[in-house]
C-alpha positions in Angstrom: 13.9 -16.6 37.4 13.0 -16.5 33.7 13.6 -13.3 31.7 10.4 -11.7 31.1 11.1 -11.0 27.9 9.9 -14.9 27.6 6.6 -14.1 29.2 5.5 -11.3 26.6 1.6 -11.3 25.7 0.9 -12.4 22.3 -0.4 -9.2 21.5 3.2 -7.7 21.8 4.8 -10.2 20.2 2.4 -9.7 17.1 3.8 -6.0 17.7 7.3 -7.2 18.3 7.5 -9.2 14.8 5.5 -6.7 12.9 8.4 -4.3 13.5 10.8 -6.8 12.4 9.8 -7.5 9.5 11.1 -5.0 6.4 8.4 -2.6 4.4 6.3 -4.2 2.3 6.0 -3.2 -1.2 3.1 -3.5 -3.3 4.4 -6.7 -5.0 5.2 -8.8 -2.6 8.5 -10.7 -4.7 10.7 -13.2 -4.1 13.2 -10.7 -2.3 10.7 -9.2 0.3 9.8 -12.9 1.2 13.6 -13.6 1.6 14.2 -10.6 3.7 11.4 -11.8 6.1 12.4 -15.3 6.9 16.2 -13.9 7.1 14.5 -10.7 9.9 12.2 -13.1 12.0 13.7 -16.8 11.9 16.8 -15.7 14.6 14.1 -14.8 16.9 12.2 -18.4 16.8 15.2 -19.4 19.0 14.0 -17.5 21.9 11.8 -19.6 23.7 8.6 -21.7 22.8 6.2 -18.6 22.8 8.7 -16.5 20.2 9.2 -19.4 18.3 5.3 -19.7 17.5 4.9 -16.7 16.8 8.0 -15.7 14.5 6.9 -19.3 12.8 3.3 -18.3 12.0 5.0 -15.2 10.3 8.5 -16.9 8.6 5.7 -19.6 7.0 2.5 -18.3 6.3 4.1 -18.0 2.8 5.7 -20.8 1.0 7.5 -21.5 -2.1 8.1 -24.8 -4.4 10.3 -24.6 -7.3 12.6 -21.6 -6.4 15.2 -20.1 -3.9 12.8 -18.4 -2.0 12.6 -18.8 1.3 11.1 -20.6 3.1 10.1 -23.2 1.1 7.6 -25.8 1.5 10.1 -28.9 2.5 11.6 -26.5 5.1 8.5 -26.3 6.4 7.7 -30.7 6.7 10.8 -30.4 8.2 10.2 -28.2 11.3 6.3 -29.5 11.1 5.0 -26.6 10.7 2.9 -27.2 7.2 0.1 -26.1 9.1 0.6 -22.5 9.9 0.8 -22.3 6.2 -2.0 -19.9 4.7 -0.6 -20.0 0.6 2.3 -21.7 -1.6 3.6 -20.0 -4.9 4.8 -23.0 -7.0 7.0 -21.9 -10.0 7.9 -24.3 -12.6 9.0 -24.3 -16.6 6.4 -24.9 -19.0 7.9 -27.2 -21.1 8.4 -29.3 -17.9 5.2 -30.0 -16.9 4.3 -31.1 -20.4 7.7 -32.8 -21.2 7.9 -34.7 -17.6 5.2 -37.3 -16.2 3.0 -35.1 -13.5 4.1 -37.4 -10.7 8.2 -37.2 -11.1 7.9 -33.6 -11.5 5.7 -32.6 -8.6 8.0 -35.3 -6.3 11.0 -33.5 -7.1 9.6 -30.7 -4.8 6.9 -32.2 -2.7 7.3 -36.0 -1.1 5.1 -38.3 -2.6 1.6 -38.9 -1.2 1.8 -35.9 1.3 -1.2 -33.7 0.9 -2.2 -30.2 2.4 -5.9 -29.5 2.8 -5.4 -26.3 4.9 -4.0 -24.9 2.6 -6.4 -22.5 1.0 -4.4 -20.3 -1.9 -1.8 -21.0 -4.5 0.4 -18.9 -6.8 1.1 -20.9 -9.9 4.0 -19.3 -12.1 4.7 -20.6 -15.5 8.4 -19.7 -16.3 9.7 -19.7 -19.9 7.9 -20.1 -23.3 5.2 -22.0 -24.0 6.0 -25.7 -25.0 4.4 -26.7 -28.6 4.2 -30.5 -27.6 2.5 -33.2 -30.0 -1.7 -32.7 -29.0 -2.3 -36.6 -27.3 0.2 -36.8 -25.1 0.1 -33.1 -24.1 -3.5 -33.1 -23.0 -2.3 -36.5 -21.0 0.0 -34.7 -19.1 -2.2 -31.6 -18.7 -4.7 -33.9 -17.0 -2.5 -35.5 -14.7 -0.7 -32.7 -13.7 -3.7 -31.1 -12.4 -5.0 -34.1 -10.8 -1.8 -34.5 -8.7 -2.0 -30.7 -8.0 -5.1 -30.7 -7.1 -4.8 -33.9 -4.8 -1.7 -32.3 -3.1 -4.0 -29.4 -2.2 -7.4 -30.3 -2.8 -9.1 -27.4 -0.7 -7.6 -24.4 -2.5 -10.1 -22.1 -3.4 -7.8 -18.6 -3.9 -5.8 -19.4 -7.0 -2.9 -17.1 -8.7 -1.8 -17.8 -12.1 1.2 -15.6 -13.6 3.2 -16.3 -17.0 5.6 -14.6 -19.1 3.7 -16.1 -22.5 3.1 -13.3 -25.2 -0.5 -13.9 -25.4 -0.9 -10.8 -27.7 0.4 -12.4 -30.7 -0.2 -16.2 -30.0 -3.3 -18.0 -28.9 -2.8 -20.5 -26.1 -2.6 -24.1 -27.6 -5.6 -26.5 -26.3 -2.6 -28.4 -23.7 -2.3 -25.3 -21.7 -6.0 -23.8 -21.9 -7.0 -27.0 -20.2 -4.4 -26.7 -17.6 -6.2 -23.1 -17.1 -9.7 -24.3 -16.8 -8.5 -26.7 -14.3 -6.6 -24.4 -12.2 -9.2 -21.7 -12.4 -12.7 -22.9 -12.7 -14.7 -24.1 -9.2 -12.7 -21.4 -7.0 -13.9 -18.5 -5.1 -11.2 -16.2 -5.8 -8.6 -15.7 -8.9 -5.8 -13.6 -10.0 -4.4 -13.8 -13.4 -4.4 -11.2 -16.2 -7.2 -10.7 -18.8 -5.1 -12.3 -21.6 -5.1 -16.0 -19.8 -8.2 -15.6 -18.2 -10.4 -15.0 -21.6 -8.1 -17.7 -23.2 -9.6 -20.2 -20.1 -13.2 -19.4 -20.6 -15.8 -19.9 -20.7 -15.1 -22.2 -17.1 -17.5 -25.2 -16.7 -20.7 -25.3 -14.9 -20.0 -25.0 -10.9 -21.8 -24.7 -8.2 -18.7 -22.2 -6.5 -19.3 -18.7 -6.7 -17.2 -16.4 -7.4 -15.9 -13.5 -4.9 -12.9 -12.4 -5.2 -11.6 -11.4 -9.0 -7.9 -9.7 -9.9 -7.5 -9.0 -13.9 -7.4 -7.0 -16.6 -9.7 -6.1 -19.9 -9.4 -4.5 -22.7 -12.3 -4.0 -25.7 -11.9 -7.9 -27.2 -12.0 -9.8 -24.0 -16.0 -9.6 -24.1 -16.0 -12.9 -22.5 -14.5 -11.6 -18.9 -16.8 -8.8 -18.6 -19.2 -11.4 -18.9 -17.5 -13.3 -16.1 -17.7 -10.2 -14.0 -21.4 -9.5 -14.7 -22.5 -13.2 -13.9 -21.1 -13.2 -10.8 -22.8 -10.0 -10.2 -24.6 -11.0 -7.1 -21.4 -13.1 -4.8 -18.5 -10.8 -5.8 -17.0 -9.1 -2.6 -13.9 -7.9 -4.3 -12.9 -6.8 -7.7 -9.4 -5.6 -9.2 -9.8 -4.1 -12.4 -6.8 -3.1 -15.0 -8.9 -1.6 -18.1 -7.3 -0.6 -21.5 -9.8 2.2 -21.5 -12.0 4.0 -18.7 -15.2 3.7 -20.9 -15.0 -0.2 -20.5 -16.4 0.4 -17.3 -19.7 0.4 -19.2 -19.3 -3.5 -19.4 -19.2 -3.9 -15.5 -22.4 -1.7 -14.7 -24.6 -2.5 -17.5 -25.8 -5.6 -19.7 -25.0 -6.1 -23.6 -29.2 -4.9 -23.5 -28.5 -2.0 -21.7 -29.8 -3.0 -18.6 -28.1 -2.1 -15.3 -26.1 -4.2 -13.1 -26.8 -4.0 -9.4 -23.7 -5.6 -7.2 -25.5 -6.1 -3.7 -21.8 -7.7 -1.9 -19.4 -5.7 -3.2 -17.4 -3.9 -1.0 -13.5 -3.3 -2.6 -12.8 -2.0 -6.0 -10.0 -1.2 -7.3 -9.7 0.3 -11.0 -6.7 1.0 -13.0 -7.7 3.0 -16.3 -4.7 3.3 -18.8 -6.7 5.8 -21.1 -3.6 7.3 -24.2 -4.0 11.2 -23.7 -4.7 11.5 -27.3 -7.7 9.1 -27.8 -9.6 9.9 -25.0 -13.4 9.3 -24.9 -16.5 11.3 -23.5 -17.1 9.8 -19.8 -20.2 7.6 -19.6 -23.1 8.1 -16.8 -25.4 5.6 -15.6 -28.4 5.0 -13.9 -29.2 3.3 -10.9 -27.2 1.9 -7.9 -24.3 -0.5 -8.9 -22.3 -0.6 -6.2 -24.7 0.1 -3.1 -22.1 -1.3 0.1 -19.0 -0.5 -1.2 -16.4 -0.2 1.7 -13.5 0.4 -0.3 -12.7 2.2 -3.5 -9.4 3.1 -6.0 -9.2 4.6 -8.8 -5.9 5.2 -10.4 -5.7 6.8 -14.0 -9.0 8.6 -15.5 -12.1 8.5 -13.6 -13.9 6.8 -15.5 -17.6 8.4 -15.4 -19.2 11.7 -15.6 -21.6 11.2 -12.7 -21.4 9.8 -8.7 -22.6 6.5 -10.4 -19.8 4.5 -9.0 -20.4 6.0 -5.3 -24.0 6.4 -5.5 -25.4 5.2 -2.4 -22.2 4.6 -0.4 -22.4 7.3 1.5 -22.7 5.8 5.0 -21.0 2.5 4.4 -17.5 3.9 2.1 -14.7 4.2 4.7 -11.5 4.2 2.1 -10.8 6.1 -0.7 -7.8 6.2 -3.1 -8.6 8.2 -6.2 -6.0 10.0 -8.6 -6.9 13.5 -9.6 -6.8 16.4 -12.1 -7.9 19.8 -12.1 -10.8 18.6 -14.6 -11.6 15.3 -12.4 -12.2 17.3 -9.0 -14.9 19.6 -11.8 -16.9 16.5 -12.5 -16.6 15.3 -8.7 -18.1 19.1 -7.6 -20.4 19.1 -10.2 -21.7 15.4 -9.3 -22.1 16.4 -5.8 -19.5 13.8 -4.2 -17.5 16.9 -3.0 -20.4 17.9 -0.9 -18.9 18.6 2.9 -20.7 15.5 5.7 -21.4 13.3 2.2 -19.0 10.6 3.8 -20.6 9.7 7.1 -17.9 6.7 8.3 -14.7 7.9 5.3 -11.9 6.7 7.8 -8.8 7.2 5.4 -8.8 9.1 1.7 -5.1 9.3 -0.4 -5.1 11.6 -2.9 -2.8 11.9 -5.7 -2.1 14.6 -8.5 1.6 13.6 -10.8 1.7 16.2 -12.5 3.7 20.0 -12.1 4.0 23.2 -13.2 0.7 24.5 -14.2 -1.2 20.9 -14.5 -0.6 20.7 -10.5 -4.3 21.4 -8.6 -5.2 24.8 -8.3 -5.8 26.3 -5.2 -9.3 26.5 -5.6 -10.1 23.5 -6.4 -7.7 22.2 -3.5 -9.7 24.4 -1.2 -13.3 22.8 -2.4 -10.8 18.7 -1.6 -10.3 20.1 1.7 -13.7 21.2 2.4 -15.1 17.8 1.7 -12.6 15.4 3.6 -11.6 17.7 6.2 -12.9 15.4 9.3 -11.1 12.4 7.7 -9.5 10.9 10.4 -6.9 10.0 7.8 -5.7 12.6 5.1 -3.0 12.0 2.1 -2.1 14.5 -0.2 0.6 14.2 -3.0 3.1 16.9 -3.8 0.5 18.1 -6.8 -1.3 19.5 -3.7 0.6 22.7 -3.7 -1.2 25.3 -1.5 -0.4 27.9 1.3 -1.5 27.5 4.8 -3.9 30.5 4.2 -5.7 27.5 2.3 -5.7 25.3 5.1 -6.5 27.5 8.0 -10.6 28.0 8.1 -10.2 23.7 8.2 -8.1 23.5 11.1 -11.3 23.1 13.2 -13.0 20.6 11.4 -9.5 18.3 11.0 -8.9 19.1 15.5 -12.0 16.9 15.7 -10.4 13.9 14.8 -7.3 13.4 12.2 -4.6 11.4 13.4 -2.7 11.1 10.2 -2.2 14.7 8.3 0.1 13.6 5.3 0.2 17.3 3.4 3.7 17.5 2.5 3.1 20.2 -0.8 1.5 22.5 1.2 4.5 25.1 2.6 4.1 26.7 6.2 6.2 28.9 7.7 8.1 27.5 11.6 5.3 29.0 13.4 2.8 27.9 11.3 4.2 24.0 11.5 4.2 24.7 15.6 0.3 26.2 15.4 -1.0 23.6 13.3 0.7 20.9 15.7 -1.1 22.4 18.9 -4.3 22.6 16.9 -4.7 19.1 16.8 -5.1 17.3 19.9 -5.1 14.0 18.0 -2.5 13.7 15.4 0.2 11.0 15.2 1.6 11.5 11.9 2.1 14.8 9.8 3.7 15.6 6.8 4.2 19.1 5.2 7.0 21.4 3.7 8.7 24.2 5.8 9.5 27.2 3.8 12.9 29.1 4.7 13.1 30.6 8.1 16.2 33.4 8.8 16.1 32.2 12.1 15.9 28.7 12.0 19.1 29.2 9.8 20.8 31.5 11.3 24.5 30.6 12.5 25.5 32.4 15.8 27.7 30.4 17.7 27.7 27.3 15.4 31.3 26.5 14.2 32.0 27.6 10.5 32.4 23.7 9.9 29.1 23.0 10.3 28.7 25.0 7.0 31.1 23.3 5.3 29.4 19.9 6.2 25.9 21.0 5.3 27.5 22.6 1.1 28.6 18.3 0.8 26.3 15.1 0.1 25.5 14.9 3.7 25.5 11.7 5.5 22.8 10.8 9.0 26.5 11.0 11.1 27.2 14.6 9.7 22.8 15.6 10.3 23.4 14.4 13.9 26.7 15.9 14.2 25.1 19.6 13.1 21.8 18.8 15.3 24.3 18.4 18.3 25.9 21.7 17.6 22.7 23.5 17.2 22.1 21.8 20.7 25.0 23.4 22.4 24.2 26.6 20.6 20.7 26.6 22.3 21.7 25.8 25.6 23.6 29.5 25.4 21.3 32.3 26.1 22.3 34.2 22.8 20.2 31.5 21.1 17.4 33.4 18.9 14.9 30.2 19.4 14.9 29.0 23.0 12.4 26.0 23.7 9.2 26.4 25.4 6.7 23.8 26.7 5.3 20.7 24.5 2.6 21.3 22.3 1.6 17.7 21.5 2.0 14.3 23.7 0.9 12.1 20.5 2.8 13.3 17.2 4.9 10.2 16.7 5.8 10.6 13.2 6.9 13.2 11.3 7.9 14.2 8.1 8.9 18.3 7.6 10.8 18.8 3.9 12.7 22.2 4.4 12.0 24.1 1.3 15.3 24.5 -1.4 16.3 27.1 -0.1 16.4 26.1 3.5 19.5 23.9 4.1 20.4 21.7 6.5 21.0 24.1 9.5 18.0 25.0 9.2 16.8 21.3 9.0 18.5 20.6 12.5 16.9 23.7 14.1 13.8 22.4 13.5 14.3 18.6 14.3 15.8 19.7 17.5 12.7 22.4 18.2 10.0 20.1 17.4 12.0 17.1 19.3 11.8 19.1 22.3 8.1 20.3 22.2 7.0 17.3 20.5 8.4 14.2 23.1 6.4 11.2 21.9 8.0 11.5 18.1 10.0 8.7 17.4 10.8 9.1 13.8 12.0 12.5 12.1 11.5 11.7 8.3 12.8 14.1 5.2 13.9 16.8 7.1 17.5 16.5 5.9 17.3 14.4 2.4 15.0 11.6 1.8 18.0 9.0 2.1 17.8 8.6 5.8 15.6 9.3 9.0 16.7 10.8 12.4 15.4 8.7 15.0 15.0 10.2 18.4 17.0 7.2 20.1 20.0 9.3 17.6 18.8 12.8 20.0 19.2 11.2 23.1 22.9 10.1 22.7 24.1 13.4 22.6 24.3 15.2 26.2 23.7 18.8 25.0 20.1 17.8 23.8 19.3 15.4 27.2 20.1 19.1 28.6 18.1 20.8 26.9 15.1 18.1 26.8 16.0 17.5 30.8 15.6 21.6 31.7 12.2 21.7 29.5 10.6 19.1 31.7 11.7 21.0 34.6 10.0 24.3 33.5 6.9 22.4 32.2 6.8 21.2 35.4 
């Protein structure tokens, strides 16, 4: 009989291979790609449904040109070149302008092989840019992208990234050709401002454009103008702007005239405003954005009105913004703080950087609250700092629905952590700081080693080691904290800093509480030091807690 680990649906091998992969980081590099193939590819040897599925994972990524894996002659070889969703080619400059097209592309790609399912392409131009005689260097611009573009002749997401100092030198003709080749006639591009207004103005195409990833500063007039033209088929835009006044150029015409974008649905803005030359915040009329699904804003908020969420309200279901006492002012003022404004808001992160007295007041934390409280998603950064006084009166609004309370500034005391927990019948992850408990560290029958342990750089071996003895101590009826019956059945993650003062017996006292009233957490993050987890698999190996949890499960029942 076959194991039936080889008859798995697909839906929890998706699951299986999704857990096997490592974190993704926000740039997804040439490491993360390595350290996927290397996670997933001893799995393909499993059987034939495995296999297919690790493979659509290990290659739905490929590179030419570099040591990544896997790379795009791996790839012929196991016959797979059609799982493939994007290649990132990477190749010197000088090369491509030095070396006939053909010969250089057939040093990483067999000749006359072609790949139209493949959709997007990462170009990388490594090293300077080559000054090569004019003639001859538009030649080999034009071949190059013919061959290119005949090897993949159906991309229509393209990526271009250099290392070319385009603030001091202006692109020679060679290379802005390449660039208008490469960029012009696709749906979607990603490339910085600098290259981008270098490659424009595109020629005439009947493509529109929908996705668009690049930055602008005041000079690069011509890529607002890009933006603005494409007004009416732009789905997604990622904006890096010198200044948070340059959103003017998005919203409005040079005549003043507004700029209504009737698909747009993900922005994402990234205002780099100096703290010294700071400009008066713009407001504008109409309805620019009137679908928008998805919106970021990190850096200043750019405007002094609800301009850019102006008739969002029942279609906006993320929201990422960074804030500041004064930005959550002109928010309140504008009316987007107003409590039920977001009808469908599934997930809002929230981020303040700065301490001391720039962190949010309470306040204005409590007015945050009030608007996003039936989020079904809440994040908070640590610039959140606020008691659980402040939190209370919105416990009822967040037991309707949050499943993931991410808080982790805002300090509660043991028994607040437990109530807050029981209050909400549908959390799965949780976040927040405990503030020191005399109980939770007190030492009664815990060896005087344990202390010792806990006064070193503490390793996960010595925080199981002192969860175990806080264990054993439970299990004696001296304990001052005996366990009582589970307050949640869907808490699966959590995360529970103990304040500074409250040391790592306190720390296990409360991973072993919440372990035992909390049974379907898996993952026990911070509570120690933010260099390791506790996993509950690490509880279970030690008998005095499969006491403990065994005689709690006798009494609840």
């Amino acid at each position: 009989m076959e194991p039936t680990v080889q008859h798995l649906p697909i839906p929890v091998l998706e699951r299986v291979i999704y857990y096997l992969t490592p974190e993704k980081s926000i740039n997804v590099g040439q490491h993360y790609q390595n350290s996927v193939y290397e996670a997933i590819m001893p799995v393909s040897h499993v059987c034939q449904s495995w296999r297919q599925v690790s493979l659509c994972h290990a290659f739905r990524y490929v590179h030419v040109g570099t040591h990544t894996k896997p790379t795009l002659k791996l790839a012929q070889t196991l016959k797979v070149c059609d799982l493939i969703k994007g290649v990132t080619i990477k190749l010197q400059t000088n090369s491509i302008f030095h070396t006939p097209s053909a010969a250089l592309l057939r040093r990483h790609i067999a000749s006359d092989l072609s790949f139209p399912s493949i959709k997007s392409l990462t170009f990388i131009f490594a090293g300077n840019i080559y000054w090569a005689k004019g003639a001859l260097a538009k030649l080999r611009s034009r071949q190059f992208s013919n061959e290119l573009l005949r090897i993949f002749p159906s991309i229509t997401h393209i990526g271009v990234e250099h290392n070319w100092d385009l603030l001091s030198d202006n692109l020679p003709s060679h290379i802005v050709n390449l660039l208008k080749r490469l960029l012009a006639g696709r749906t979607a591009i990603t490339t910085d401002g600098y290259c981008l207004a270098d490659a424009l103005p595109f020629p005439p195409t009947p493509v529109p454009l929908q996705s668009l990833a690049t930055s602008g500063c005041g000079k690069m007039t011509n890529v607002f103008t890009l933006i603005r033209k494409n007004s009416q088929s732009l789905q997604r835009l990622h904006l890096d702007l010198s200044a948070s006044v340059l959103i003017r150029r998005v919203v409005t015409n040079s005549d003043g005239s507004a700029v209504v974008y009737p698909q747009l649905h993900i922005i994402r803005l990234t205002t780099m405003d100096k703290s010294w030359n700071v400009a008066p915040r713009p407001s504008f009329d109409g309805v620019p954005f009137p679908v928008l699904r998805s919106l970021t804003i990190h850096g200043r908020y750019p405007v002094s009105d609800d301009s850019i969420l102006r008739g969002s309200e029942d279609s906006l279901t993320f929201l990422d913004l960074h804030l500041w006492d004064s930005t959550i002012d002109i928010l309140g003022a504008a009316g987007l703080l107003d409590e039920g404004r977001y009808m469908v808001l599934e997930s809002v992160r929230l981020t303040n950087s700065s301490t001391g007295s720039n962190m949010i007041t309470e306040d204005r934390a409590s007015l945050v609250l009030g608007a996003f409280h039936r989020t079904p998603m809440i994040e908070f950064s640590d610039g959140f700092q606020f008691g659980y006084t402040i939190l209370q009166p919105y416990i009822s609004g967040l037991a309707q629905g949050v499943r993931d309370l991410k808080i982790p500034g805002v300090r509660c005391t043991f028994d607040e952590i437990l109530h807050l927990i029981e209050s909400l019948p549908f959390i799965r992850s949780l976040a927040v700081t405990c503030r020191r408990s005399a109980a939770l560290a007190d030492m009664t029958d815990i060896p005087a080693v344990v202390e010792s342990v806990a006064q070193v750089g503490l390793t996960k071996n010595d925080a199981v080691g002192i969860i175990a003895h806080v264990c054993q101590a439970m299990g004696r009826t001296s304990s001052p904290i005996l366990p009582e019956p589970p307050i949640s059945q869907t808490l699966q993650n959590i995360s529970v800093r103990p304040d500074h003062s409250g040391g790592h017996v306190q720390a296990a006292w409360l991973t072993t509480i919440l372990a035992l009233r909390c049974p379907t957490i898996r993952i026990f993050r911070s509570f120690f030091t933010e260099d390791f987890d506790i996993a509950r698999a690490d509880l279970v190996r030690d008998k005095h807690f499969a006491e403990l949890a065994a005689r709690l499960s006798t009494d609840s029942n």
